[in-house]
C-alpha positions as CSV (number, residue, x, y, z in Angstrom):
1,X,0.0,0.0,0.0
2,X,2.8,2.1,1.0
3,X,4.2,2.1,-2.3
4,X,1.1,2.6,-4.3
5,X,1.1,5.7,-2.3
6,X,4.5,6.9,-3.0
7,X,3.8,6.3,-7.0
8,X,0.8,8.3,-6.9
9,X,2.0,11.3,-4.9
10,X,5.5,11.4,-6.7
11,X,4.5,11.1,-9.9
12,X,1.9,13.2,-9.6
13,X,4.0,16.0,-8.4
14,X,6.1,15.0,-11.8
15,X,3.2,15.8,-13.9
16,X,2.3,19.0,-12.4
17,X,5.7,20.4,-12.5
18,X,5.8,19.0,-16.4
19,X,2.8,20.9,-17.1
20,X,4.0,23.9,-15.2
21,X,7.0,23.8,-17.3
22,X,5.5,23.1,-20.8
23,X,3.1,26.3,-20.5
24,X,6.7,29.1,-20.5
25,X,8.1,27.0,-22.8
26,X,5.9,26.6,-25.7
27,X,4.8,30.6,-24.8
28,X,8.5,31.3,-25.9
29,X,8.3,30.1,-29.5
30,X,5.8,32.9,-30.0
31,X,6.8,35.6,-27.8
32,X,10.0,38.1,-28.1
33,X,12.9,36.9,-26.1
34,X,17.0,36.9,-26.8
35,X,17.1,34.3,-29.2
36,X,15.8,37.2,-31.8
37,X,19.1,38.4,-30.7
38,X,21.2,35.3,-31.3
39,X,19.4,34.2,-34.4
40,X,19.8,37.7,-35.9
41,X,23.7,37.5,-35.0
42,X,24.5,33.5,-36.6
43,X,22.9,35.6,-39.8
44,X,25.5,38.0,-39.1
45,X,28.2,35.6,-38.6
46,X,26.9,33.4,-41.6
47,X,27.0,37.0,-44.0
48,X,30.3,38.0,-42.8
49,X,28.9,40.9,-41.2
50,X,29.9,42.4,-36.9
51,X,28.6,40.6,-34.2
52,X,29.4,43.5,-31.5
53,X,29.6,47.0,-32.6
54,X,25.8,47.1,-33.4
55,X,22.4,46.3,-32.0
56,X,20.1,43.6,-33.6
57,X,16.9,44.5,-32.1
58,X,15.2,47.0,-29.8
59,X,18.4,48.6,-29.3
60,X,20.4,45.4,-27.6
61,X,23.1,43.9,-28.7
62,X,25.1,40.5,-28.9
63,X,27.4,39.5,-26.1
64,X,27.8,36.0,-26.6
65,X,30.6,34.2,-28.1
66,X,31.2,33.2,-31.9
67,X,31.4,29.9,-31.6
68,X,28.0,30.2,-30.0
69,X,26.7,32.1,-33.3
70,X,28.6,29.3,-35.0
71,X,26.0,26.7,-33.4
72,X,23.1,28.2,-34.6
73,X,24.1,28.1,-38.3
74,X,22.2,25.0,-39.3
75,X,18.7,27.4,-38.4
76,X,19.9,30.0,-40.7
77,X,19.0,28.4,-44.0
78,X,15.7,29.0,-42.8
79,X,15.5,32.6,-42.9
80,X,13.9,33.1,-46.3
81,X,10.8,31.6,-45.4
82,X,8.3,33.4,-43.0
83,X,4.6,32.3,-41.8
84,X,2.2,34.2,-43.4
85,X,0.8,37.2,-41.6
86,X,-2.6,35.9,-41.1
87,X,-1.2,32.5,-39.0
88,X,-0.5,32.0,-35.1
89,X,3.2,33.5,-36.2
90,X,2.4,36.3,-38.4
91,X,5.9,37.4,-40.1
92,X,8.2,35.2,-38.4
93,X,10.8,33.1,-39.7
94,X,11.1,29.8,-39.5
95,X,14.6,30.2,-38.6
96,X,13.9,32.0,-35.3
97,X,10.7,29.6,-34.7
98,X,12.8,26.5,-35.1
99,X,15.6,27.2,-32.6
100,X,13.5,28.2,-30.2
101,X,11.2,25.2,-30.2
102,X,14.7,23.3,-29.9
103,X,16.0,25.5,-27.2
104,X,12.8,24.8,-25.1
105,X,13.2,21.1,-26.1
106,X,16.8,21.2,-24.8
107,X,15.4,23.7,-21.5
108,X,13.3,21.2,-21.1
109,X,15.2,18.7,-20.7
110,X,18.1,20.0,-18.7
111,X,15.8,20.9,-15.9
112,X,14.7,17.0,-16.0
113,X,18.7,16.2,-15.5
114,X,18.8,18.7,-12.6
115,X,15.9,17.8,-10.8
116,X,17.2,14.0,-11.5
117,X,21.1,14.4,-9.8
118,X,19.0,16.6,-7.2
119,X,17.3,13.5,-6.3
120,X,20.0,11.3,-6.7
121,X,22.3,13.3,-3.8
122,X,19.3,14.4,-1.5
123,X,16.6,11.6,-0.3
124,X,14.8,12.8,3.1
125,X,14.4,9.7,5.2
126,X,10.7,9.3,4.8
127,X,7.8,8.9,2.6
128,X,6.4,12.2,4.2
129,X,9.2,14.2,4.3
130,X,10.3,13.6,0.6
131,X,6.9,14.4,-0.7
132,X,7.1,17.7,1.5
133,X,10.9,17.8,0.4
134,X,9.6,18.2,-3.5
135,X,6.4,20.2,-2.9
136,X,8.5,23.2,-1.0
137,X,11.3,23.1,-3.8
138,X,8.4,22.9,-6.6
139,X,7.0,25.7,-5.2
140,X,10.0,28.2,-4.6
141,X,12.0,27.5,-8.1
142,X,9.3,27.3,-10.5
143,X,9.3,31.0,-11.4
144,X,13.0,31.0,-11.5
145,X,12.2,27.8,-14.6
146,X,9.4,30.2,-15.7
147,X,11.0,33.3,-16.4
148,X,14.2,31.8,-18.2
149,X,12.0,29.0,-19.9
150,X,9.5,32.2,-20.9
151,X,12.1,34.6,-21.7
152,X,14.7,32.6,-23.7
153,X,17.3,32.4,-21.3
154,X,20.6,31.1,-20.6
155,X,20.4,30.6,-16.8
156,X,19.2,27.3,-16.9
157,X,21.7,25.9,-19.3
158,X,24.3,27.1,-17.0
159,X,23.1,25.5,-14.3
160,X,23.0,22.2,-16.0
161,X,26.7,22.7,-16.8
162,X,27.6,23.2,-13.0
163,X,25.6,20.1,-11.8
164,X,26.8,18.0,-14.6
165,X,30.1,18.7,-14.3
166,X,30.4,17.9,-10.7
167,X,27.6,15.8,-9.8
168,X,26.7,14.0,-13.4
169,X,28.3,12.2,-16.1
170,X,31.3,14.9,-16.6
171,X,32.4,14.6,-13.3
172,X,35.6,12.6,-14.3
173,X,38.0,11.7,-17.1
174,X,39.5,13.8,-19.4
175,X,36.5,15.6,-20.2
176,X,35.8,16.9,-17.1
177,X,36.4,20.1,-17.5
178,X,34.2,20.0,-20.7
179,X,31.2,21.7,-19.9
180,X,32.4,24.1,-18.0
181,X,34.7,25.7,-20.2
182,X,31.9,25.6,-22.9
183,X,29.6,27.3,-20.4
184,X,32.5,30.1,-20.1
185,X,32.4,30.2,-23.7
186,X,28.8,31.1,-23.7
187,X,28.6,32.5,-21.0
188,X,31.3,33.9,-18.6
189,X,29.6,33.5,-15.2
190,X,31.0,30.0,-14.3
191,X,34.4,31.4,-14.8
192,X,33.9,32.1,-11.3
193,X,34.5,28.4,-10.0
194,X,37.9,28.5,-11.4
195,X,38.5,30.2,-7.6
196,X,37.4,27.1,-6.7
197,X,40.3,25.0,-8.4
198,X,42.7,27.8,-7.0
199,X,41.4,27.2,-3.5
200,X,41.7,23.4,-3.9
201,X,44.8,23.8,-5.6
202,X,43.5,21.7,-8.1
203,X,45.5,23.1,-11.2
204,X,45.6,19.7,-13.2
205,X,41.3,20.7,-13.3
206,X,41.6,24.4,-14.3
207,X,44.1,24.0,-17.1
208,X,41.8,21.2,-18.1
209,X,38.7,23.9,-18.2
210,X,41.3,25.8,-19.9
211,X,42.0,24.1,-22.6
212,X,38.3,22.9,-23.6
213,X,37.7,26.9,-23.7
214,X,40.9,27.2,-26.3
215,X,39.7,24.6,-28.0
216,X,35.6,26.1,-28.0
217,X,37.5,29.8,-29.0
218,X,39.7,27.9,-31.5
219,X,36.4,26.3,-33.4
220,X,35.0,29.6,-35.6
221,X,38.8,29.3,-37.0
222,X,38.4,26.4,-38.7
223,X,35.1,27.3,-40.2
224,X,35.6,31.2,-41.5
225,X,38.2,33.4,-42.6
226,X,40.5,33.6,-40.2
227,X,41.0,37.4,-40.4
228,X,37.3,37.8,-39.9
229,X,37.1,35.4,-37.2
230,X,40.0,36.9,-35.4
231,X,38.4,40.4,-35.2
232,X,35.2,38.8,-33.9
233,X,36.9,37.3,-31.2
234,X,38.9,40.2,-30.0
235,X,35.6,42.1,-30.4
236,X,33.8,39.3,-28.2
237,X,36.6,39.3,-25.4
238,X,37.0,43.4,-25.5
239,X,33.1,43.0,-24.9
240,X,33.2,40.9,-22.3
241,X,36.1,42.7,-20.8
242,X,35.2,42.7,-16.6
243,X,37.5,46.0,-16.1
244,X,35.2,48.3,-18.6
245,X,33.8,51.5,-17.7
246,X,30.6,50.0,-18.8
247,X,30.6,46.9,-16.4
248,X,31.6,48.5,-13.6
249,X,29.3,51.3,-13.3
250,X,26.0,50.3,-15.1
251,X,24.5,54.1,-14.8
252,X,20.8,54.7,-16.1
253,X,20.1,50.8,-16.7
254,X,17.4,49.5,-15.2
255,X,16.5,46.2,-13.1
256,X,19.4,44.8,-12.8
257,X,20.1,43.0,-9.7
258,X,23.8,42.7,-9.0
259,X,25.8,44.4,-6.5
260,X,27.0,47.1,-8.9
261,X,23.5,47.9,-10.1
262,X,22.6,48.8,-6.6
263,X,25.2,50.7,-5.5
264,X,24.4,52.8,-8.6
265,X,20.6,53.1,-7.7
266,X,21.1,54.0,-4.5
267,X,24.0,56.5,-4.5
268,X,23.3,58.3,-7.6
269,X,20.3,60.5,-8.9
270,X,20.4,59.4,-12.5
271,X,16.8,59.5,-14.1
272,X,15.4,56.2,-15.6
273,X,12.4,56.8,-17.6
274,X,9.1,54.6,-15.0
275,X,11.6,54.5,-12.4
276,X,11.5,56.2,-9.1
277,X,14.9,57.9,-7.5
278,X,16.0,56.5,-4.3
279,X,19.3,58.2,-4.1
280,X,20.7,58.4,-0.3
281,X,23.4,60.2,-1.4
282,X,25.2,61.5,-4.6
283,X,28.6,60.1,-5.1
284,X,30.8,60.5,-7.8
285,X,31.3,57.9,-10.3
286,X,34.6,57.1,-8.8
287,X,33.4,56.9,-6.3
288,X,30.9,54.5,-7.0
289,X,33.7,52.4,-9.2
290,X,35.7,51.9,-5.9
291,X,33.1,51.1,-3.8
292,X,31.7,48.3,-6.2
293,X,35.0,46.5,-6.6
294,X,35.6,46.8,-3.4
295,X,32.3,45.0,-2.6
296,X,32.8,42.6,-5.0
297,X,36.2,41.6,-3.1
298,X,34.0,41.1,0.3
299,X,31.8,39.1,-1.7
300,X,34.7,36.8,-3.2
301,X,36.1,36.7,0.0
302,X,33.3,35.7,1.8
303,X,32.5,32.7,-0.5
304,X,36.5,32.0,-0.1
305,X,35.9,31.9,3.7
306,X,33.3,29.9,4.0
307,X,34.9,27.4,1.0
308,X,37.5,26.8,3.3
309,X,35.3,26.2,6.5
310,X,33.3,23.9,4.9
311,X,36.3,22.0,3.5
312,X,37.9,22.0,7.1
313,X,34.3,20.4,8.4
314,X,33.8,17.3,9.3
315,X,31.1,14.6,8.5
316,X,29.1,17.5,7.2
317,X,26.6,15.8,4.6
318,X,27.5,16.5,0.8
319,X,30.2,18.8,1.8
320,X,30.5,19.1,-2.0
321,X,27.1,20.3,-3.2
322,X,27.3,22.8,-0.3
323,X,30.3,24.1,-1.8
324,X,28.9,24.6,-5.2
325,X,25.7,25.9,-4.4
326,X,28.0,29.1,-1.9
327,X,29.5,29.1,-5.2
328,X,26.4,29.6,-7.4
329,X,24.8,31.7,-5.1
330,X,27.3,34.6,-5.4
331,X,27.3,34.7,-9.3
332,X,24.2,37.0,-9.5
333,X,25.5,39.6,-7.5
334,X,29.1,39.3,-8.5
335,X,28.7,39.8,-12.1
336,X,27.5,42.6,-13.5
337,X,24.6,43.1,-15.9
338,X,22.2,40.4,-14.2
339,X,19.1,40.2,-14.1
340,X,16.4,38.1,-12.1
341,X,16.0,35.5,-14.1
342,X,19.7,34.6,-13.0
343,X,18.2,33.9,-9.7
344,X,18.3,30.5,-10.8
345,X,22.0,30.2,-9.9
346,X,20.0,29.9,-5.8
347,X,18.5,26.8,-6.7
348,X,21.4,24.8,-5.3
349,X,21.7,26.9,-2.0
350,X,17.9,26.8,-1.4
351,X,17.6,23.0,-2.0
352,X,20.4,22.2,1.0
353,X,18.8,24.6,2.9
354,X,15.1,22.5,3.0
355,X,17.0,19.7,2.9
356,X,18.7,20.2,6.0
357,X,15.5,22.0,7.3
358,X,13.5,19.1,6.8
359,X,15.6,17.1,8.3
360,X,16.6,18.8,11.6
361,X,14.3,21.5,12.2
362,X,16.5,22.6,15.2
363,X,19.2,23.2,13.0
364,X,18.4,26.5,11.8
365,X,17.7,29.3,13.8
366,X,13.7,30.8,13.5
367,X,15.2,34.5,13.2
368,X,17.6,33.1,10.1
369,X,14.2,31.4,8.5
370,X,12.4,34.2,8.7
371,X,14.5,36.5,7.1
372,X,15.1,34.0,4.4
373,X,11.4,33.6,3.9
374,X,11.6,37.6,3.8
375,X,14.5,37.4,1.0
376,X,12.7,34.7,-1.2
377,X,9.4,36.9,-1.0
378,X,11.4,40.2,-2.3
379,X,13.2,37.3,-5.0
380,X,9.4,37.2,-6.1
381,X,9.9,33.2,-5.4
382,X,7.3,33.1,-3.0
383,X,4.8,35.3,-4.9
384,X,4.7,36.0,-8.6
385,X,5.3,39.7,-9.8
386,X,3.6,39.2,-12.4
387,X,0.7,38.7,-11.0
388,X,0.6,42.7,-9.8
389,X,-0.5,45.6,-11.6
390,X,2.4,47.4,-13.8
391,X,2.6,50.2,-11.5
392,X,4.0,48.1,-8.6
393,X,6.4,45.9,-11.6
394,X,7.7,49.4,-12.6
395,X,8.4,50.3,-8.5
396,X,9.7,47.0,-7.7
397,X,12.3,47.5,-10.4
398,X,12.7,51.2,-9.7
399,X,13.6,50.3,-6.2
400,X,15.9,47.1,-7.1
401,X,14.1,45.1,-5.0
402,X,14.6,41.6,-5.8
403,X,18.4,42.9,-6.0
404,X,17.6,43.5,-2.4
405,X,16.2,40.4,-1.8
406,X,19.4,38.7,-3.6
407,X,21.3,40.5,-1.3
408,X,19.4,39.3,2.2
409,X,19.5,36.0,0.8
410,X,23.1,35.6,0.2
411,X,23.3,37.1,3.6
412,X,20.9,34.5,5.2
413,X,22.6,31.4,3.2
414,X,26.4,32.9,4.7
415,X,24.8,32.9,8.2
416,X,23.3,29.5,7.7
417,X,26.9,27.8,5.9
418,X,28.4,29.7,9.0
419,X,25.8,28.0,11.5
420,X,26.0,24.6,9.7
421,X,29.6,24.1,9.9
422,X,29.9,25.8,12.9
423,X,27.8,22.6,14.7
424,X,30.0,20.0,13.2
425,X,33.4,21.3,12.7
């Protein structure tokens, strides 16, 4: 009986979240998203023409890498054909239709992998708990799947990179470091766990990561003129340059959620068109450059702290996936230019947390689960934005308020690893 029971509730829970899932996803074939952007730059790459200097549509540009462009050339041939303007897709190419039915496919899919090695690492020790263990986790990172499921995002691709690689099938071997150099290629933000093979000392794994990257840059070489190629890539790398005045101090853009992006909200009085000022007090763009990176260096050295605490504990339970997730959850506030749907990068952080919740309630102190109940509220986890007028959407933004939330969070999940290792070092 007991195990009819645990069929019916699991995989019931399995269907729901599938449904949940399939409704962003097939929502993003039709709607606008940033795969307009990438589809319009493998034409550009496919024509011979600049991937960076200019914008492809509404004004935003291409930051991704070639060989990313490169990937998407087998949709190109596809953009001469167009549905006709009286169908469910009136005017758009097949091209930009096709690759996004296969990126939802392949969106699709990777959550299934995540949820899967999820499962596979943390199994609460009863029937009960593991049905309230899913149910708690379905309900606080489905909009997190939503948004980058309904907006064409990256997020989740990135964090099926950093689970695979140290949790899945690319774990070991020579390919290890595989998946996350291609993810750096794509994307930089997991160039951030190459801290993690300097505090392991681990350099046999980071010049493997290394050389898959080389090898992922080296790629659009074989394939197109090499003079062309080059200038891409210099272009792409300039682009993604960390140090630029443009990364560091991301004046009059709005909802981003990153550390910089606040610090910019809140200490200038720079107008942003549905926004409302919250300045405290006007600094000096230098000002605000210094006090960023310097930030950003409490932040690093925060995760670096805590890396080494947990490494130093013992018997504490996956010290490895509690590793990665103080890892992941930095990312969206280290790196400049995010946005909320790279709230995603929480997911591993929030999963130990119910886990450990669950399973030793006295564990975690009622003030700390509070305020992390607060954090996931302002993350809109909790409750869906989207679901308020676009007054409040405009004032939530205006106010950075999920960066807020990202911030208390990253707070809360410190305190906690700091708690945590605290009662079994």
């Amino acid at each position: 009986m007991q195990s009819n029971i645990k069929f019916t509730t699991i995989n019931f829970l399995k269907w729901v979240f599938a449904a949940l899932i399939f409704w962003p996803a097939f929502h993003s074939i039709s709607s606008g998203n940033d795969f307009d952007i990438f589809i319009r730059a493998a034409y550009a790459l496919h024509d011979g023409g600049d991937l960076y200097t200019k914008p492809f549509v509404n004004g935003l540009y291409y930051y991704y890498s070639p060989f990313f462009a490169m990937l998407l050339q087998p949709f190109v041939f596809l953009r001469e054909w167009q549905f006709p303007n009286d169908s469910m897709l009136p005017g758009i190419s097949y091209a930009l239709v096709a690759v996004k039915i296969v990126w939802s496919s392949l969106s699709i899919i990777m959550i299934a992998r995540i949820i899967r090695i999820i499962a596979q690492i943390f199994t609460p020790d009863t029937l009960k708990k593991r049905n309230v263990f899913w149910i708690i986790l379905m309900i606080l990172c489905y909009r997190w799947f939503w948004m980058n499921l309904w907006y064409g995002q990256l997020t989740i691709f990135l964090l099926w990179v950093i689970m695979e690689s140290f949790f899945g099938k690319f774990k070991k071997g020579w390919y290890s470091g595989m998946l996350i150099g291609l993810g750096i290629n794509v994307k930089v933000l997991p160039l951030f766990f190459m801290g993690k093979y300097g505090l392991d000392f681990n350099i046999k794994a980071a010049i493997n990561v290394l050389l898959w990257l080389i090898l992922f840059i080296a790629i659009p070489f074989v394939f197109y003129d090499f003079e062309y190629i080059s200038q891409q890539t210099l272009s792409w790398l300039n682009t993604i340059n960390p140090l630029q005045q443009k990364h560091v101090i991301t004046v009059g853009e709005g909802g981003f959620v990153d550390i910089g992006a606040l610090v910019v909200k809140y200490f200038t009085s720079y107008k942003i068109p549905t926004e409302p000022s919250v300045c405290i007090m006007e600094l000096s763009h230098k000002a605000i450059f210094i006090i960023t990176q310097v930030m950003r260096l409490v932040f690093i050295g925060i995760v670096s702290f805590l890396y080494l605490r947990i490494k130093k504990s013992a018997h504490i339970y996956h010290s490895s996936f509690l590793s990665i997730a103080l890892f992941c959850a930095s990312i969206p506030l280290i790196f400049p230019h995010q946005r909320d749907y790279s709230f995603a990068l929480l997911i591993p952080s929030l999963v130990y947390m119910v886990f450990t919740f669950i399973e030793n309630k006295q564990i975690i102190n009622p003030i700390l689960l509070a305020l992390t109940i607060v954090s996931l509220i302002m993350l809109g986890s909790v409750v869906f934005f989207e679901f308020f007028s676009l007054d409040f959407r405009y004032w939530m933004l205006g106010v950075r308020l999920q960066g807020l939330g990202g911030l208390l969070y990253f707070i809360c999940f410190s305190a906690f690893v700091m708690s945590y290792t605290k009662k079994i070092i």
